[in-house]
C-alpha positions as CSV (number, residue, x, y, z in Angstrom):
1,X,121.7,83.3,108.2
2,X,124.3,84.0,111.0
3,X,126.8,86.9,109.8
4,X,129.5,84.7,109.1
5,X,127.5,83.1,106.5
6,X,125.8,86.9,105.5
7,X,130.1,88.1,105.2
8,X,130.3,84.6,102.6
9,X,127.3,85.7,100.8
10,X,127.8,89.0,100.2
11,X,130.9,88.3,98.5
12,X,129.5,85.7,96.5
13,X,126.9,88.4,95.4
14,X,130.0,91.0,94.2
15,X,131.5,88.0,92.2
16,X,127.9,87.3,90.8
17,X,127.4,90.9,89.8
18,X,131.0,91.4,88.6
19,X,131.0,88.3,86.3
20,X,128.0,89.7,84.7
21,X,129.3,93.2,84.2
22,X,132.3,91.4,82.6
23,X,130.2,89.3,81.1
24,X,127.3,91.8,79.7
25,X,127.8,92.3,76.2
26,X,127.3,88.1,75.4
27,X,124.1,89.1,76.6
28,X,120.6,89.8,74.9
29,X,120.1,93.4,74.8
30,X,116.4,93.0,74.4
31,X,114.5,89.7,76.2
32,X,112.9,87.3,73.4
33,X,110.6,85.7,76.1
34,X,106.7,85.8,75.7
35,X,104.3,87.4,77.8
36,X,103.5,84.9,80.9
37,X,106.9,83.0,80.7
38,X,107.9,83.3,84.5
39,X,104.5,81.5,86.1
40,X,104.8,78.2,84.7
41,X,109.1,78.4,85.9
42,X,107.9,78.7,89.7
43,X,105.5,76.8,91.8
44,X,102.6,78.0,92.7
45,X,102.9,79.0,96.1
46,X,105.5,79.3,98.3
47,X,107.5,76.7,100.2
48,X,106.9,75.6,103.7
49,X,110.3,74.8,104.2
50,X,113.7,76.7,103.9
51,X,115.1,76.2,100.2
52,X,118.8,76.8,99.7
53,X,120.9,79.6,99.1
54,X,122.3,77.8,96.0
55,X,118.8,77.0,94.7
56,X,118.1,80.3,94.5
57,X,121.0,82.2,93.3
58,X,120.9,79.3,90.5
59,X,116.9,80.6,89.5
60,X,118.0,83.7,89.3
61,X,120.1,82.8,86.0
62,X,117.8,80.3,85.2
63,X,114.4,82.2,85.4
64,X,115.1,85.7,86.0
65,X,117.8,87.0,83.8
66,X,116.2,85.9,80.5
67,X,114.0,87.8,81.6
68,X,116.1,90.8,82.2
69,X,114.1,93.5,84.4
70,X,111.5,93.2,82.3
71,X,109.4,91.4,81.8
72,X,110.9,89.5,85.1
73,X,110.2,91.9,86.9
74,X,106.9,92.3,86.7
75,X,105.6,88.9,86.2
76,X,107.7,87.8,89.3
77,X,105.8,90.6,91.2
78,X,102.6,89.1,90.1
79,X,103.5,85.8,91.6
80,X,104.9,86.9,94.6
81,X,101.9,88.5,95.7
82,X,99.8,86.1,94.2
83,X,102.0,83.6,96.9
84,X,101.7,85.8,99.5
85,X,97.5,85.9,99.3
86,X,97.7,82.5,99.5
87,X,100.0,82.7,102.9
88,X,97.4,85.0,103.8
89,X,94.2,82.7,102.7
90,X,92.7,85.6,100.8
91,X,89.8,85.0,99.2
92,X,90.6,84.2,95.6
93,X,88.9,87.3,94.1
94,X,92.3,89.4,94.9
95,X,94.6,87.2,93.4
96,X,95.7,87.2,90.0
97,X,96.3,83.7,89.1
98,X,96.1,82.8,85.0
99,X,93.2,85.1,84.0
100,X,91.9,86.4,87.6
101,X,90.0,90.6,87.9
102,X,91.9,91.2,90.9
103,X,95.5,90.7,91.7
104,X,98.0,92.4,94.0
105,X,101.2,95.0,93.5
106,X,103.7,96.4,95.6
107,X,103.4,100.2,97.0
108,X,106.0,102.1,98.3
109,X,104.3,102.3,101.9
110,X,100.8,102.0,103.5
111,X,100.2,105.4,102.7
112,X,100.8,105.2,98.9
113,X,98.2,102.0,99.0
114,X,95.3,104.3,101.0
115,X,95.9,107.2,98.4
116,X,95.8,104.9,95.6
117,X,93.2,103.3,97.1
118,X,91.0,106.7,97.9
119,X,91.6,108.1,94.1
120,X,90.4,104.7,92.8
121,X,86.9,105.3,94.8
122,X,87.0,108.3,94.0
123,X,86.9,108.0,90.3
124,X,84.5,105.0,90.1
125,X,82.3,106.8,92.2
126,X,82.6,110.1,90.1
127,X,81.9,107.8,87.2
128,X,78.7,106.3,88.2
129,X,77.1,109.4,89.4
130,X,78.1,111.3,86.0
131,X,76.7,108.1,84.2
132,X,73.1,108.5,86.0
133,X,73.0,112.3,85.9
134,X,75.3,113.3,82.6
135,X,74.7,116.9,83.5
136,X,76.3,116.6,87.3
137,X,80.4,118.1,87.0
138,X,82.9,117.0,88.8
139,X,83.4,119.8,91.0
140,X,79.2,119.4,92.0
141,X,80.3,115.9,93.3
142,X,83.8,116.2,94.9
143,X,82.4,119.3,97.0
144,X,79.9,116.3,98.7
145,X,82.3,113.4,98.8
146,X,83.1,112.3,102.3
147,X,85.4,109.6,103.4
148,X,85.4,107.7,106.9
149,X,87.9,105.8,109.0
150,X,87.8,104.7,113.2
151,X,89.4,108.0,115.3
152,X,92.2,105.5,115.8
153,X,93.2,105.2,112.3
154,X,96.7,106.5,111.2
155,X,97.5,109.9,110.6
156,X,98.1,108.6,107.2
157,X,94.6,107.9,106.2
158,X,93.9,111.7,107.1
159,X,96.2,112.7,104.4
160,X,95.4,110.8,102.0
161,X,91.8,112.1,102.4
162,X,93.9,116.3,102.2
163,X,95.5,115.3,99.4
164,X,92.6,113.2,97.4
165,X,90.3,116.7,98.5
166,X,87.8,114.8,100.2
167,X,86.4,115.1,103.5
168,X,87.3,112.9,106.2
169,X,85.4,112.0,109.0
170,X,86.4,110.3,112.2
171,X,84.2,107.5,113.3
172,X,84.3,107.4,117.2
173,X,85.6,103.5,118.5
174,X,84.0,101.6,121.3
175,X,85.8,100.4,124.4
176,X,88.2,98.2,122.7
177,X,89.0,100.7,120.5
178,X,87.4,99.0,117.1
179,X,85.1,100.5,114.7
180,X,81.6,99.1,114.6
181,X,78.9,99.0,111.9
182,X,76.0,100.9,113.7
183,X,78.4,103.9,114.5
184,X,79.6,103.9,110.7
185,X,76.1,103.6,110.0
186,X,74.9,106.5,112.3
187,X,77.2,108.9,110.6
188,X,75.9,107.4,107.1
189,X,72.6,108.1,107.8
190,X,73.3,112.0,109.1
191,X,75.8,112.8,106.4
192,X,73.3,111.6,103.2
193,X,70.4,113.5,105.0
194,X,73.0,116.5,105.0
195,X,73.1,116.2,101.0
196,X,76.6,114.4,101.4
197,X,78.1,111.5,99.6
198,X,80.0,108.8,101.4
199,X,82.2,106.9,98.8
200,X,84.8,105.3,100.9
201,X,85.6,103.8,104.2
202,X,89.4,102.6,105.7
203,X,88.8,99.8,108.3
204,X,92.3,98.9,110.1
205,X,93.5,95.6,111.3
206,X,96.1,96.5,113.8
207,X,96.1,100.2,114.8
208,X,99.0,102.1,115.5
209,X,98.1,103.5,119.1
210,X,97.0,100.2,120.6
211,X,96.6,97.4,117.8
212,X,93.2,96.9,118.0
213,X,90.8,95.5,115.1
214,X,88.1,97.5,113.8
215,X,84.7,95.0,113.2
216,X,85.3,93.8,109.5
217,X,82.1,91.5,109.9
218,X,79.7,94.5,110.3
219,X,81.4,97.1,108.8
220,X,81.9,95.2,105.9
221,X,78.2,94.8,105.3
222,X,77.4,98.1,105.9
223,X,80.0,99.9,102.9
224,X,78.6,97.0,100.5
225,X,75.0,97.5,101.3
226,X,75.7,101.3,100.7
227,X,78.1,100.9,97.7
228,X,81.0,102.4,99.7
229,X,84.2,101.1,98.4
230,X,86.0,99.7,101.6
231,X,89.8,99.5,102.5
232,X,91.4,97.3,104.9
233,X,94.9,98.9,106.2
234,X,96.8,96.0,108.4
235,X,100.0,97.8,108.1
236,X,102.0,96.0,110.6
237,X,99.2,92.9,111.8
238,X,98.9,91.7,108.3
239,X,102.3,89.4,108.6
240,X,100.4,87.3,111.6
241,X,97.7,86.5,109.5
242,X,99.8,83.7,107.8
243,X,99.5,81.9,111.2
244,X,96.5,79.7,111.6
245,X,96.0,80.8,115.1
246,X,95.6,85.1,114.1
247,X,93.8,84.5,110.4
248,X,90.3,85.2,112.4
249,X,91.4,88.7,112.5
250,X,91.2,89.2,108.7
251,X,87.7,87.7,108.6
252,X,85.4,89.9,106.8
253,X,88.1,90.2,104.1
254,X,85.7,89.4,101.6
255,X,83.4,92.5,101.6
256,X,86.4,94.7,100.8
257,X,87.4,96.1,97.9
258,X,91.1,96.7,98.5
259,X,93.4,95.0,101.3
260,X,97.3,96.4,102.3
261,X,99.7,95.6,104.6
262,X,103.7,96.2,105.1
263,X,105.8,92.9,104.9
264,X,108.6,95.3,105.5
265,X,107.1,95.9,108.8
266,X,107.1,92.6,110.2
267,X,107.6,89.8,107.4
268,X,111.6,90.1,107.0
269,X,111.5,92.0,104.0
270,X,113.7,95.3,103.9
271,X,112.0,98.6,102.9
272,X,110.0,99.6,101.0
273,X,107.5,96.8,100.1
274,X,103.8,97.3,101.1
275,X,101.2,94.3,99.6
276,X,98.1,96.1,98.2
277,X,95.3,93.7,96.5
278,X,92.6,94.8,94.8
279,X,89.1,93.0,93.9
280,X,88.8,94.5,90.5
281,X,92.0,95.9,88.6
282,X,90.1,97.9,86.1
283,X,89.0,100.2,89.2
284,X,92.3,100.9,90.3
285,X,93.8,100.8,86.9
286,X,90.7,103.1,85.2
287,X,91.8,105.9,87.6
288,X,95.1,106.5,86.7
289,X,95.7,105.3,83.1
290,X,97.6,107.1,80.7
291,X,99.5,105.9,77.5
292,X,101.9,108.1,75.6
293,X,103.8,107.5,72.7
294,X,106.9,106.7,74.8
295,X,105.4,104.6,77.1
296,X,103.2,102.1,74.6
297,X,104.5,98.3,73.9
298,X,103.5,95.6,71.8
299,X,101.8,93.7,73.8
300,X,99.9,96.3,75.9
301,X,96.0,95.6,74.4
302,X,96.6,92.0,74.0
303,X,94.9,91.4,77.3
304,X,98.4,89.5,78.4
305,X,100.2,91.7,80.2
306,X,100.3,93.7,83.5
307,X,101.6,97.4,83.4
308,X,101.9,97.9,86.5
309,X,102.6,101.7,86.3
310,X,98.5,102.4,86.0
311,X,98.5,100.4,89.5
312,X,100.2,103.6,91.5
313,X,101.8,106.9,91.9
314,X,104.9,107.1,90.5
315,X,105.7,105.2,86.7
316,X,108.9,104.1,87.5
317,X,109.4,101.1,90.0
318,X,112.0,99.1,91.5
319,X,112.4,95.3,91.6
320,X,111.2,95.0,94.6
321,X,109.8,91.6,94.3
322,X,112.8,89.9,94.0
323,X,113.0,90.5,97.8
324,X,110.0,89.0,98.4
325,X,111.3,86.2,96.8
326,X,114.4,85.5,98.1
327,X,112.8,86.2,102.0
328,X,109.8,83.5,101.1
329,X,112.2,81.1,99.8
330,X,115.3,81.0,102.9
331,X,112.5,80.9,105.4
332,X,109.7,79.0,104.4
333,X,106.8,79.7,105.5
334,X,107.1,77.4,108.2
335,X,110.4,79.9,109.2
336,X,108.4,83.2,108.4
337,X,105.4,81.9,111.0
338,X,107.9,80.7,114.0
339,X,109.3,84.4,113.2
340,X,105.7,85.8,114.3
341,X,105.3,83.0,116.8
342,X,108.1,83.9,119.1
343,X,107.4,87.9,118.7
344,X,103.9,87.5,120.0
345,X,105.2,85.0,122.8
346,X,107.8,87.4,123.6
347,X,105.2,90.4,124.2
348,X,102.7,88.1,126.2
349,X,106.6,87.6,128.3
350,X,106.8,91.4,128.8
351,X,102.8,91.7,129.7
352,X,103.4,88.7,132.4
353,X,106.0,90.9,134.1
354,X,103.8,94.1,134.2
355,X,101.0,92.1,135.2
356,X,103.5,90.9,138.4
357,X,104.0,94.0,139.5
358,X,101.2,96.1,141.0
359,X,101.9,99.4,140.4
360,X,101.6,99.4,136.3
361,X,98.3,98.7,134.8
362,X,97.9,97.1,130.9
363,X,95.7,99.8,129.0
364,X,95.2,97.5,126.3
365,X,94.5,93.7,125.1
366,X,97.6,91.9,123.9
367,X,97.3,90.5,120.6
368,X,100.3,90.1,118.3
369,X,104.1,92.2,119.5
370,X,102.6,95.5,121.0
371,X,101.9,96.0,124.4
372,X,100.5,99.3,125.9
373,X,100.9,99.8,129.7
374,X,101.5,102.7,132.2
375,X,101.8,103.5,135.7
376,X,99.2,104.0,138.0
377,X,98.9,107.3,138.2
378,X,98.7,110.8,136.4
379,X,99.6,111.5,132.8
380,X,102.3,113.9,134.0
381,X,103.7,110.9,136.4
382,X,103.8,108.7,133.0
383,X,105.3,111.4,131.0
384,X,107.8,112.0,133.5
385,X,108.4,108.2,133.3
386,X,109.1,107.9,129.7
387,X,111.5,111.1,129.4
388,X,113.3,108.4,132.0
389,X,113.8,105.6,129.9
390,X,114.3,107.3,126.7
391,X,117.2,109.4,127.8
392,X,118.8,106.9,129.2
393,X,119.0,105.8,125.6
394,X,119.2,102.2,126.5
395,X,115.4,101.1,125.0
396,X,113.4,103.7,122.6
397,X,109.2,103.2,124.2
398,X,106.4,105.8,121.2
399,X,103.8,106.8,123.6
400,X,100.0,107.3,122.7
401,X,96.6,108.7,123.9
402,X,94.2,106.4,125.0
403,X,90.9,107.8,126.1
404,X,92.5,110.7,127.7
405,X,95.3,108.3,129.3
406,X,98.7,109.1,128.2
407,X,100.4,105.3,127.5
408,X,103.7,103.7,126.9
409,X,104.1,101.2,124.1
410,X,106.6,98.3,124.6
411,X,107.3,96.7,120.6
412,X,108.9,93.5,119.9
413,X,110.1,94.6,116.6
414,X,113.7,93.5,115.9
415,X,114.9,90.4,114.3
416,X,117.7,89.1,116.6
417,X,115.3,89.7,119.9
418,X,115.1,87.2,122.8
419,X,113.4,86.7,126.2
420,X,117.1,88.0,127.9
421,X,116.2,91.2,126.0
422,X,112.9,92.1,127.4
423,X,113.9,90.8,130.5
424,X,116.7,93.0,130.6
425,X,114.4,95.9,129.3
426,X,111.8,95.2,132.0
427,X,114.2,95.5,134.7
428,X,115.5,99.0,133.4
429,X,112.1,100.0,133.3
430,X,111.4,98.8,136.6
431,X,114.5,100.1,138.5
432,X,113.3,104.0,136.9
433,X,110.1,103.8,138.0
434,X,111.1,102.9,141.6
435,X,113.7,106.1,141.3
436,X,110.7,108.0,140.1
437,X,108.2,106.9,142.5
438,X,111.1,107.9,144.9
439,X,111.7,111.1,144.0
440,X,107.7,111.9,143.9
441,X,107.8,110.7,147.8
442,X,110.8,113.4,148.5
């Protein structure tokens, strides 16, 4: 959508909402559709090509407002991540479907879905212990809880483990950066001699620093064999995965327990939507469950709804799969893939360039839109380098720490970029490392 068609749009959108304002009191005040009414109004998964703004402006009458926010809104959120597992090829134990244990919800961020995530191990684990040894109280058990993720997981991960009062171990990452099973395992084997109880383990697709994939296919075995509940953060990778050519990075999906990533990072839908799916909805949903007068509804034992306020943090929610909706539907999924396509051609573009010119070296391997690289040369030489390009305010590079080597990070991130734009941004970054080099020499 080019902005002179976003301009037409929008306006139609204040006419839509005006005319139902104007309109509001011929409607329903309370929805008289049954539980499951959306599913069978929608197909099943998403399309592959582009459908019409039209199309979808006229469902939204059709299927959504006698629905009203709810129950539209949750059933459609139910189906949209049920649509987006299948984009992703997830193995059918986290999707909903008609009468499926698992099933997906939107979080607020990344960082809700680890918490969420953490307090739901928690609890089952608290559970099972207490079940086996009735006399054993909680405090006994979450004094010897410990949690693990790679030393190159986010910040994020760390704080969920503060808040959830656990302890958090790092687990140190090989030469490609990745988590592997026999270092998780080492740690294991020390911290359960040491009277401690591992419980839970985060395994990211995609780090931050570098984007680099911790080993799924042995870590996974490793949490299962050791009843560890195991969590899968590909905050910004995830969105590749619905390409054929990247959906070997999410193997080893099936040994976890709960997967996450941000379409909002890198999928074309605004902020905040983050994908969590769970194996088993009565873990997460046992955890946080709570049912006050205020809150009950007729139809909340008959086994055919979802409340999806026992599924995180806060009880209120937004309609935030509408979004989703609307983004799967003008792009296809044929669109949403090119989208990915061209981003991860773009950044191989960029790392052609630095590989041309002999003075910067790549710290990382390429694999989706990020590409880490520096000058040859101190950490003060590279530091001095990115003051350079930042306050020239012309490109914005995040650095990182790799193995003691201070590294820019170039990100192909926007919607509207093209070769002519890393081009241009390769050149700027050229032409101030030449007038730093220079100024080194005087």
């Amino acid at each position: 959508m080019n902005s002179r068609e976003f301009r037409r749009r929008g306006k139609e959108m204040v006419d839509f909402v005006a005319d139902y304002l104007e309109g509001i009191e011929g409607r329903q005040v309370y929805p008289d559709v049954q539980p499951g009414y959306l599913r069978p109004l929608v197909p099943t998964s998403a399309p592959e090509e582009p459908d019409t703004f039209e199309d979808i402006i006229n469902d939204v009458e059709k299927i959504i407002m006698p629905g009203a926010a709810s129950p539209a809104c949750t059933e459609l959120e139910t189906v949209m991540m049920d649509w987006l597992g299948k984009m992703l090829k997830l193995p059918e134990a986290f999707l909903a479907g008609e009468a499926g244990e698992g099933g997906g919800v939107i979080q607020g961020s990344a960082s809700e879905a680890t918490l969420m995530a953490l307090l739901a191990a928690r609890t089952k684990v608290t559970r099972r212990l207490q079940a086996a040894s009735p006399g054993l109280t909680q405090g006994a058990i979450m004094e010897k809880l410990v949690a693990y993720s790679s030393d190159q997981a986010h910040s994020s991960v760390e704080r969920a483990g503060l808040i959830g009062g656990v302890k958090l171990k790092a687990i140190p990452s090989d030469g490609k950066f990745a988590m592997r099973g026999s270092a998780l395992q080492e740690a294991l084997e020390r911290d359960k001699a040491e009277g401690l109880i591992p419980f839970f383990v985060v395994a990211t697709l995609g780090t931050t620093s570098c984007c680099s994939f911790d080993n799924l296919l042995e870590v996974g075995p490793v949490c299962n064999k050791e009843d560890m509940w195991l969590h899968i953060d590909a905050a910004y990778a995830g969105s590749s995965f619905i390409c054929p050519e990247f959906r070997h990075l999410l193997n080893g999906v099936e040994f976890a327990d709960s997967f996450n990533f941000n379409p909002h990072k890198w999928l074309l839908v605004n902020f905040d939507c983050s994908a969590m799916w769970v194996k088993n909805r009565t873990d997460l949903i046992g955890a946080f469950k709570l049912d006050p007068l205020y809150l009950k509804h007729s139809h909340q034992d008959s086994g055919l709804i979802t409340d999806y306020r026992h599924w995180q943090l806060p009880l209120g929610r937004r309609f935030r799969s509408l979004k989703m909706w609307f983004v799967f539907r003008m792009y296809g999924i044929k669109g949403l893939q090119a989208y990915i396509r061209k981003h991860i051609q773009l950044a191989h573009e960029f790392e052609h360039l630095l590989h041309q010119d002999p003075r910067f070296e790549i710290c990382a391997e390429v694999t989706l839109g990020l590409v880490c690289f520096r000058l040859k040369g101190s950490n003060k030489l590279n530091e001095a380098l990115l003051e350079r390009i930042n306050s020239a305010k012309k490109i914005h590079l995040v650095p990182c720490h790799l193995k003691g080597k201070f590294v820019l990070r170039f990100a192909i991130c926007s919607r509207t970029v093209e070769s002519t734009h890393v081009r241009l941004a390769w050149d700027h970054i050229s032409q101030l490392a030449s007038d730093l080099l220079r100024a080194e020499k005087e």
